[in-house]
Backbone as numpy.savetxt, mean C-alpha at the origin, in Angstrom:
# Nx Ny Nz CAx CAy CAz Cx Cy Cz
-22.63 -5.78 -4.44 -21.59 -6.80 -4.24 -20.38 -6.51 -5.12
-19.21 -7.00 -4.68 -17.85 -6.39 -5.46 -18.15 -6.99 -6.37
-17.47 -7.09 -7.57 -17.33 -7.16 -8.52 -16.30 -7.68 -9.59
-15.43 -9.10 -10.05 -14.05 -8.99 -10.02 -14.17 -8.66 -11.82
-12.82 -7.93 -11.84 -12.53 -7.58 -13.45 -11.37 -7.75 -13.62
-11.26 -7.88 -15.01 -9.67 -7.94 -15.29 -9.08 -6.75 -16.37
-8.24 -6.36 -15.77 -7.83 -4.77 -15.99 -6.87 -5.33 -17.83
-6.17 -3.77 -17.56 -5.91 -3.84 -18.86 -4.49 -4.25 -18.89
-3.63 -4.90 -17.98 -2.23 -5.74 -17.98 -2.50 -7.01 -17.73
-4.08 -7.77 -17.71 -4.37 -8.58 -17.32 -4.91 -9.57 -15.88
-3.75 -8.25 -15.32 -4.87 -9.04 -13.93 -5.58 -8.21 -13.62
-6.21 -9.05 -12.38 -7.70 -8.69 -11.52 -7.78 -7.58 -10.87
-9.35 -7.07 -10.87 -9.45 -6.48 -9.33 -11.01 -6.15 -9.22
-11.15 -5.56 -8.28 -12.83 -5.57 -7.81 -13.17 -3.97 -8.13
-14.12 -4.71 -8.48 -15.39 -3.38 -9.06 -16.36 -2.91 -7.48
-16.21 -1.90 -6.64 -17.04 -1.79 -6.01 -18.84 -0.63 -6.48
-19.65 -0.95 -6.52 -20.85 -0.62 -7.02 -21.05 0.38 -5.98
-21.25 0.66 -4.99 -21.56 1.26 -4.37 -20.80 2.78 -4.08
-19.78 2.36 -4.65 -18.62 4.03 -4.49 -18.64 4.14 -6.13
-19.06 3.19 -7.01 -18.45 3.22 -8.58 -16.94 3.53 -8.53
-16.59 2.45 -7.70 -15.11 2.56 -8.11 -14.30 1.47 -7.86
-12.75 1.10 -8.42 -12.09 0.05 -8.47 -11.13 -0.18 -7.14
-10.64 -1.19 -6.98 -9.66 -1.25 -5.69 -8.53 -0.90 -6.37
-8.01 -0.97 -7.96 -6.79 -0.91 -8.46 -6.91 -0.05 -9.48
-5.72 0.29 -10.06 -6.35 0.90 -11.77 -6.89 0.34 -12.86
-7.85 0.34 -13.59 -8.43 -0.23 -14.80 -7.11 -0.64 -15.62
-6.04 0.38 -15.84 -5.37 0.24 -16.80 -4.42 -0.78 -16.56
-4.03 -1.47 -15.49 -3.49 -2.41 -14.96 -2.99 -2.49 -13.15
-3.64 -3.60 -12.53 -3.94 -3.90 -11.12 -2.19 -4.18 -11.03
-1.84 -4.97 -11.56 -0.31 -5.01 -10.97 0.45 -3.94 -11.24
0.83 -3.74 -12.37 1.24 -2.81 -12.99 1.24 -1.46 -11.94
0.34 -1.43 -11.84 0.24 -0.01 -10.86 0.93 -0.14 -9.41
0.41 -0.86 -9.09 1.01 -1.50 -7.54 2.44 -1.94 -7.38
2.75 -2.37 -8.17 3.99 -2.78 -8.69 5.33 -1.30 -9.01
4.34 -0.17 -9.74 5.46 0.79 -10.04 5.45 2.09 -8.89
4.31 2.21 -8.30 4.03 3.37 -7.09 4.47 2.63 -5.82
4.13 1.82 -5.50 4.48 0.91 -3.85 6.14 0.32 -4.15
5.98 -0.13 -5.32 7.40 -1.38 -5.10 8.76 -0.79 -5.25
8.39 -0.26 -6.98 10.09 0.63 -7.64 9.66 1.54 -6.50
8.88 2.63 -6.51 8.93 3.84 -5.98 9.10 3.57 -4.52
8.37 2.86 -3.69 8.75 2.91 -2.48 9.45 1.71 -1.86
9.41 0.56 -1.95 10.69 -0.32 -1.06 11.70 -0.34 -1.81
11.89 -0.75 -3.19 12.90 -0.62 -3.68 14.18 1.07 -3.19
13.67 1.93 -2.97 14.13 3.08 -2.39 15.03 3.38 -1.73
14.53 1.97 -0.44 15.57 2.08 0.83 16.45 0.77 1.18
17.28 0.97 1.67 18.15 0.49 1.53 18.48 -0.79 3.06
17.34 -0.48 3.76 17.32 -0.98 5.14 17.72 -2.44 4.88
18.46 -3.42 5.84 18.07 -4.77 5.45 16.53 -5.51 6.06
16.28 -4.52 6.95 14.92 -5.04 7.30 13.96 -3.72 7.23
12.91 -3.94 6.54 12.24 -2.67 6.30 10.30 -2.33 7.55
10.05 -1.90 7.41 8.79 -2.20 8.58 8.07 -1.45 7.70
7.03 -2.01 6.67 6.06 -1.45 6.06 4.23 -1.01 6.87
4.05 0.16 6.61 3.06 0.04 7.54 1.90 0.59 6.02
1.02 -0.69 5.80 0.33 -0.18 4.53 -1.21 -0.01 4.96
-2.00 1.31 4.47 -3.45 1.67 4.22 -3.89 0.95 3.54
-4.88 0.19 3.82 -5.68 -0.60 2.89 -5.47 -1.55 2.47
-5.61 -2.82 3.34 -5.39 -4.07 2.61 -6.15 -4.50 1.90
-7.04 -4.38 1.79 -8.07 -4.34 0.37 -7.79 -6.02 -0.24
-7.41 -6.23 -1.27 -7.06 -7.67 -2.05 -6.11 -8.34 -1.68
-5.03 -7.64 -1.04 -3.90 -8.24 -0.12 -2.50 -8.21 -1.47
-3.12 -7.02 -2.59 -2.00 -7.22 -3.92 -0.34 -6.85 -3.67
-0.89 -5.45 -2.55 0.22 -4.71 -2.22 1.50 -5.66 -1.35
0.61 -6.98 -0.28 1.44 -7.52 0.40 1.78 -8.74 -0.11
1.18 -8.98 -1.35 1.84 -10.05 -1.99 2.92 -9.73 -2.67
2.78 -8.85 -3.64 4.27 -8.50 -4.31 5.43 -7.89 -2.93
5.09 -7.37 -2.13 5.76 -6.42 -0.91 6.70 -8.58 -0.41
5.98 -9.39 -0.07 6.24 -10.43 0.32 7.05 -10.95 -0.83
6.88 -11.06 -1.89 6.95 -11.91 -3.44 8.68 -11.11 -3.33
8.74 -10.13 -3.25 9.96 -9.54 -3.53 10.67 -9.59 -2.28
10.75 -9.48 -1.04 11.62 -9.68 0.17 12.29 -11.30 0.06
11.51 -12.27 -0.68 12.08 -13.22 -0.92 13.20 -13.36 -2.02
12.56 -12.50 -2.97 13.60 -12.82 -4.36 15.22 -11.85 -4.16
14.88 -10.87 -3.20 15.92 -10.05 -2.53 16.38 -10.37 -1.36
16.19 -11.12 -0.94 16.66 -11.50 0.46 16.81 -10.36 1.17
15.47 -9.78 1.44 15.18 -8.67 2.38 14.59 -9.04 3.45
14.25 -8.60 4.60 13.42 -9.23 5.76 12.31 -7.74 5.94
10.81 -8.22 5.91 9.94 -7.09 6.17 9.04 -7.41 6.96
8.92 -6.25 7.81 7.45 -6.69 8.92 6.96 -6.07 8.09
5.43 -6.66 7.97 4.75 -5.70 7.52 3.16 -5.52 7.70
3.29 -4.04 8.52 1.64 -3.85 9.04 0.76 -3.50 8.08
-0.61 -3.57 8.08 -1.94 -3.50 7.47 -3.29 -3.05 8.05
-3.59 -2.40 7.46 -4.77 -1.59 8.27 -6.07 -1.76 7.41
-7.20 -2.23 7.74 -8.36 -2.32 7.09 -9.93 -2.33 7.99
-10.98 -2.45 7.49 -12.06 -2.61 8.39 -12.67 -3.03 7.87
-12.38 -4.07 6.41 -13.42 -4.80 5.65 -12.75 -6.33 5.33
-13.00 -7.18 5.59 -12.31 -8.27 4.89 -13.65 -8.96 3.82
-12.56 -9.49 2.88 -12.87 -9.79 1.85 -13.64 -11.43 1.89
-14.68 -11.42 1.36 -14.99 -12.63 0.95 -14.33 -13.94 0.89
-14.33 -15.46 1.23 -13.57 -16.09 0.27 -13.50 -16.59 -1.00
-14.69 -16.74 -1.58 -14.82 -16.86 -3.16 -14.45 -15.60 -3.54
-14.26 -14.58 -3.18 -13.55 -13.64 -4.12 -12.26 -13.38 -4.38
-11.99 -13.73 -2.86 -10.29 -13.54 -2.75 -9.72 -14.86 -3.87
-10.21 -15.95 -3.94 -9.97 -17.40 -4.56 -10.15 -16.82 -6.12
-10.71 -15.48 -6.22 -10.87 -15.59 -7.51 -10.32 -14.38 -8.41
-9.15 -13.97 -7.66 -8.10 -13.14 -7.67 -7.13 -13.90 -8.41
-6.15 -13.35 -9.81 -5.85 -13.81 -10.33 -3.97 -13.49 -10.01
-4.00 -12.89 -8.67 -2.58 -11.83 -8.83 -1.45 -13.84 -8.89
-1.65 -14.36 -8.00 -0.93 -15.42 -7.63 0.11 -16.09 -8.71
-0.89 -16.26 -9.80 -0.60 -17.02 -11.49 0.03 -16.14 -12.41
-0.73 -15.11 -11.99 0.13 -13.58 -12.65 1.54 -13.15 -12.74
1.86 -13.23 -11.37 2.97 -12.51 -11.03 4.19 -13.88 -11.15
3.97 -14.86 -10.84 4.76 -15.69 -10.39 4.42 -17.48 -10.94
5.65 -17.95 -11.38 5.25 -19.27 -12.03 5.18 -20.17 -11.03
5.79 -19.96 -9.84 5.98 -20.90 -8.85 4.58 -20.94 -7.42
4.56 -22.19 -7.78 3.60 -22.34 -6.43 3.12 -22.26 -5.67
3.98 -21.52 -4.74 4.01 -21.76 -3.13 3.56 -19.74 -3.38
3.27 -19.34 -4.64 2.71 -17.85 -4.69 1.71 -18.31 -4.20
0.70 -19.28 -4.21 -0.30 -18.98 -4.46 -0.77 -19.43 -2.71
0.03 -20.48 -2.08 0.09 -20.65 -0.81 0.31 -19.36 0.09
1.10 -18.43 -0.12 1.24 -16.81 0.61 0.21 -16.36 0.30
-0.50 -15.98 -1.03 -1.76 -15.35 -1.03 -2.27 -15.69 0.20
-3.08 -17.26 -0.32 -3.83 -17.38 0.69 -3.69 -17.49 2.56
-2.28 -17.59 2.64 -1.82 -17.03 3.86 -1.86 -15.66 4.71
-1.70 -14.95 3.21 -1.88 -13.40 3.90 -3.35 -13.36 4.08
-4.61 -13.72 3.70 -5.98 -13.30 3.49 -6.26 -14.29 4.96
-5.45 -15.44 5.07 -6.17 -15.86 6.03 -5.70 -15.78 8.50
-4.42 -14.96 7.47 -4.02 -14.64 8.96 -4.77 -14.04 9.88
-4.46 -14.11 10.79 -5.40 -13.75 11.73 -5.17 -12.23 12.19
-6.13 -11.67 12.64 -5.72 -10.49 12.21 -5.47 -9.89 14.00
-4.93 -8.82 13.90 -4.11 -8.41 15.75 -3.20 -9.43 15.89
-2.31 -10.43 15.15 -1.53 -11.16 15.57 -0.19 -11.27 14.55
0.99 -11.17 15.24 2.33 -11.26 14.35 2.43 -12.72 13.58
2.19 -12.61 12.18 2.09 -14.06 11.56 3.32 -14.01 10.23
4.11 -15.42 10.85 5.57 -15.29 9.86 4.77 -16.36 8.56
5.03 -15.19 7.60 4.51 -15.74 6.26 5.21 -16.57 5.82
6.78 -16.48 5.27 7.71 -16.61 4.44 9.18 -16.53 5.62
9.90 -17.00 5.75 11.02 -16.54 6.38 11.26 -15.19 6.46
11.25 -14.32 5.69 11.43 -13.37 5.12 9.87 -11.84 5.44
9.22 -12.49 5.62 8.21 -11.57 5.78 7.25 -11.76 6.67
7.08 -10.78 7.33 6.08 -11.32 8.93 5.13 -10.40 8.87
3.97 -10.70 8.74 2.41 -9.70 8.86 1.87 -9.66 10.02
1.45 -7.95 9.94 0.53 -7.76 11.20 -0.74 -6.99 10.58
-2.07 -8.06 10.59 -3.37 -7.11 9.91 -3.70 -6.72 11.35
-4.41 -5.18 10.63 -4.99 -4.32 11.84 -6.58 -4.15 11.87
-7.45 -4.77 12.30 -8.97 -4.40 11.78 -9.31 -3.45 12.97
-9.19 -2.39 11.78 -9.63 -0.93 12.29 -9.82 -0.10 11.33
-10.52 1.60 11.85 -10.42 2.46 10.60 -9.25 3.25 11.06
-8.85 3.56 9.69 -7.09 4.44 10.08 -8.29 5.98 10.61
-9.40 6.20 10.28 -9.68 7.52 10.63 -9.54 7.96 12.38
-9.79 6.64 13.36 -9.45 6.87 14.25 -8.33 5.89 15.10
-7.65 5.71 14.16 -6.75 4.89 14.50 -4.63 5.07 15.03
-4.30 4.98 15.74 -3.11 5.74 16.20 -2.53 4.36 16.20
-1.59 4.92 15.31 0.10 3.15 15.59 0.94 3.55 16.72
1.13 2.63 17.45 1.48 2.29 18.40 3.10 1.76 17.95
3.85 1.75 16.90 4.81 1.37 15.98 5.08 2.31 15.22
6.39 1.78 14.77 7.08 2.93 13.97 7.62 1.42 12.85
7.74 2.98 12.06 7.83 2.08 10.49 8.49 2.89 9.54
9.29 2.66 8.45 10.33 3.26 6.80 9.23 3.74 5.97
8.23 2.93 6.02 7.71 3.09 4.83 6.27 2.89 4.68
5.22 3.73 4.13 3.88 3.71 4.11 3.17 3.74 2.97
2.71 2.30 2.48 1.63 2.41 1.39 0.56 3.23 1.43
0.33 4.27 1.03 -0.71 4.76 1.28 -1.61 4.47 -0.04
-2.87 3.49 0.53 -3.54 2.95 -0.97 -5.18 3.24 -0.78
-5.75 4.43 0.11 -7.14 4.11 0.08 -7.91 4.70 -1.20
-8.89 4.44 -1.05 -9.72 4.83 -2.61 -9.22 6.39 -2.67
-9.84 6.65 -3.88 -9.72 8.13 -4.18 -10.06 8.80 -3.42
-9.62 9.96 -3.43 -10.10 11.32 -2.24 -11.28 11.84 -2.94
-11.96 11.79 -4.12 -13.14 11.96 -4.18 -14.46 10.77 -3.91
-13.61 9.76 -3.90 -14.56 8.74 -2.99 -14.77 8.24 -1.55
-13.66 8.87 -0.87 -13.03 8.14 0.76 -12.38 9.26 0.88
-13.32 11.05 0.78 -12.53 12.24 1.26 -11.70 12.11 3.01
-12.66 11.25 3.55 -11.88 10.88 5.18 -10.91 10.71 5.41
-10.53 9.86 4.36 -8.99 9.29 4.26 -7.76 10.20 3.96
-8.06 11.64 3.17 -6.94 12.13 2.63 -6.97 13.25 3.44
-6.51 13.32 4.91 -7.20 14.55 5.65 -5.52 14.55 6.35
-5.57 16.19 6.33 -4.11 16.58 7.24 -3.82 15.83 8.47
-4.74 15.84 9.05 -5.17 14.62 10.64 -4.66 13.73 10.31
-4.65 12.83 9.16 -4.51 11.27 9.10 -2.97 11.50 8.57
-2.43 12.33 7.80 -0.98 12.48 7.40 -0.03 12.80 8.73
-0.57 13.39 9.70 -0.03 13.60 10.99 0.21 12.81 11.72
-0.86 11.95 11.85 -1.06 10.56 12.63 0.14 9.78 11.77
0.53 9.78 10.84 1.22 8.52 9.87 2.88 9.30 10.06
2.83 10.35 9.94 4.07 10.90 10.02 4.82 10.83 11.23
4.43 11.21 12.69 4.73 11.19 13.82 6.04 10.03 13.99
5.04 8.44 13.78 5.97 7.23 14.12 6.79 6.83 12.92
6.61 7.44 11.48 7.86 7.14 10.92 9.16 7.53 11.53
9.83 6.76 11.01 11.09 6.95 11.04 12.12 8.18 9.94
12.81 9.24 10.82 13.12 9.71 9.50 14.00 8.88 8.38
14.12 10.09 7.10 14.57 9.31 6.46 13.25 8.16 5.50
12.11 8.18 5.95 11.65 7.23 6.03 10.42 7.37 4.86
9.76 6.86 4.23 8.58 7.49 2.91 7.21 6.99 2.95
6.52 7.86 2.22 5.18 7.95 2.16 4.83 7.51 0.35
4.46 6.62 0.26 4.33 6.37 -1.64 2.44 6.46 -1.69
2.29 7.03 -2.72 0.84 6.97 -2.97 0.47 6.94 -4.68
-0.45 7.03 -5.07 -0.76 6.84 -7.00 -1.34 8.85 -7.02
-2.00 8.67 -5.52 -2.69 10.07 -6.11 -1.51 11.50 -6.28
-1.70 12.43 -6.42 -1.06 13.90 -7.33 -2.12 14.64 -7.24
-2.64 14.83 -5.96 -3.91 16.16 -6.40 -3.10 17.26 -5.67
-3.14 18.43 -6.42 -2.64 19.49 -5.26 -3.02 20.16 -4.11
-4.26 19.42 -3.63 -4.81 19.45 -1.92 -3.86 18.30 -1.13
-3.78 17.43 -1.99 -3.04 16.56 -1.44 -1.80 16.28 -0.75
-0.73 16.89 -2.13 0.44 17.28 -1.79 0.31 18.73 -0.67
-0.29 19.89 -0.44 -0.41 20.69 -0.16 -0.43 20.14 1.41
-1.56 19.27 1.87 -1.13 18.30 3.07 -0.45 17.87 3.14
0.42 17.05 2.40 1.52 16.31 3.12 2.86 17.40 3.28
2.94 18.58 2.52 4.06 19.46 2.67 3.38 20.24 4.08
2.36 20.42 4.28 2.35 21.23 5.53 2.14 20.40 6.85
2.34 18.84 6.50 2.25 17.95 7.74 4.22 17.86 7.95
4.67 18.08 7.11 6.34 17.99 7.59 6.76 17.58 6.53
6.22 16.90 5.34 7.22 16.06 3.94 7.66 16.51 3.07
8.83 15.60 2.84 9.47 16.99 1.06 8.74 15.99 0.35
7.76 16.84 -0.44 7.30 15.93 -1.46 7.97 16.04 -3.10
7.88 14.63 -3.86 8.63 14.66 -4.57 7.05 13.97 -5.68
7.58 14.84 -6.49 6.49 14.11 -7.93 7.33 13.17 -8.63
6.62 12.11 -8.71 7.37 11.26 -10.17 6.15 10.70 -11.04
7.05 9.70 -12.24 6.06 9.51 -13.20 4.88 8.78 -12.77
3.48 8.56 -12.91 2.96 7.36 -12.45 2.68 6.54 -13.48
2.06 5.16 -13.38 1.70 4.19 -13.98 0.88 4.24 -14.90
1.05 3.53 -15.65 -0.14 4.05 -16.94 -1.66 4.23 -16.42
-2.01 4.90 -17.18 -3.02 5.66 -17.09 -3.70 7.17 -16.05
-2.02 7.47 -15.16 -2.26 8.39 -14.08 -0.67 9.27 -14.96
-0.55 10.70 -14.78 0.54 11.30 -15.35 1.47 11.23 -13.88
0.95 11.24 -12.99 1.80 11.54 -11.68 1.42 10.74 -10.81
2.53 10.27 -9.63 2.27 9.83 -8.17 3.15 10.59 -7.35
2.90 10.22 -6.03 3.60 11.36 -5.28 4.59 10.07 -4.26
5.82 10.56 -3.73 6.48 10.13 -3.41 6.83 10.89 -2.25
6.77 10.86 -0.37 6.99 12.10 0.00 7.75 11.44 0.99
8.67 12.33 1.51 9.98 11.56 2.36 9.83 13.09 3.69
10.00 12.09 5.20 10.37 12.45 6.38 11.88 12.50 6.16
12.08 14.16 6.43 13.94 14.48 6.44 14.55 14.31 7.65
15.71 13.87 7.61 16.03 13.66 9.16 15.84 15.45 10.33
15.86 16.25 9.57 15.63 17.32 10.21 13.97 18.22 9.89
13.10 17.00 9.58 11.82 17.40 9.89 11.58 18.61 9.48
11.69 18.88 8.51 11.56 20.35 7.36 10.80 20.27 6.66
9.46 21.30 6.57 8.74 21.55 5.08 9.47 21.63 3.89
8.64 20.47 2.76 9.66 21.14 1.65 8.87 22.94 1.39
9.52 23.03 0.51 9.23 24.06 0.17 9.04 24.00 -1.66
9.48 22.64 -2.02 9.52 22.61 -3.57 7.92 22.60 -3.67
7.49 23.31 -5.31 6.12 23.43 -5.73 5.57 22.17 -5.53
């Protein structure tokens, strides 16, 4: 059974027993999510409406801050979600991101909005932000949509090797949009090595405490391998 903990910036996240591994980083659940998905990837672009298409809705952390911020920016975001597990409700209730992130109230009303939408259906959260959960596995899964920008958040590639496969970077690349990015925490060089030979200039930057690197990889409008190391 998951497991909830509280990392080392204070908030939450789940311990899964069965992979021995976390949904977030130990060293901090927001923190992390916050500097690989948010600075690194929406903050980025410049769209007034952005179409996020995120791997792994997992705790729903990524689409709370992704939501939390289209409001405080007066941005407008669809934003898709792909999963094949939903979460408990005493666990999700016992997720601390809501109180964390935000002094105001109506955080804690979106949480539980995003966890409880229905899922295959366009649901307006916030003025500002409209969700579409997908219950499926991305391993055989094809979007039917195009989208700026892709959380890519599944477990580690030594725990969920399925997930980090040239196939699935192909499938994700196709319906972006150029111009358009790929944000992730991982930096393995199989990794990047896929996403440069699926079409992306990949770009290294710093990552979040406790990781030295995340990868940042951008569709060029002229669909070019990078070629940088």
């Amino acid at each position: 059974m998951n497991k909830v903990i509280i990392t080392g910036d204070g908030s939450s996240t789940l311990y899964v027993p069965e992979l021995n591994e976390h949904f977030h980083s130990v060293f901090g659940a927001v923190t992390e999510s916050q500097h690989v998905f948010i600075q690194n990837g929406l903050q980025q672009l410049q769209k007034d409406t952005v179409a996020v298409f995120e791997i792994g809705f997992g705790t729903g952390l990524n689409a709370l801050l992704a939501c939390l911020y289209a409001r405080r920016h007066n941005r407008n975001l669809v934003y898709y979600t792909i999963d094949n597990v939903t979460l408990e409700n005493h666990i999700v209730t016992s997720l601390n991101y809501p109180g964390f992130m935000s002094t105001e109230d109506s955080a804690n009303d979106i949480f539980t909005s995003l966890h409880n939408a229905e899922w295959e259906h366009m649901t307006k959260i916030t003025p500002h932000f409209t969700l579409y959960k997908i219950k499926n596995d991305m391993t055989s899964y094809k979007p039917n949509f195009r989208y700026d920008l892709i959380f890519f958040d599944a477990f580690a590639p030594e725990k969920q090797p399925e997930m980090w496969t040239k196939e699935i970077f192909e499938t994700l690349y196709n319906p972006l949009y150029p111009g358009g990015l790929l944000v992730t925490y991982c930096a393995k060089g199989k990794i990047k090595r896929f996403l440069k030979e699926t079409g992306f200039r990949v770009e290294v930057h710093p990552g979040p405490p406790g990781k030295r690197h995340m990868v940042r990889a951008r569709k060029d409008d002229k669909n070019s391998p990078s070629q940088n190391p």
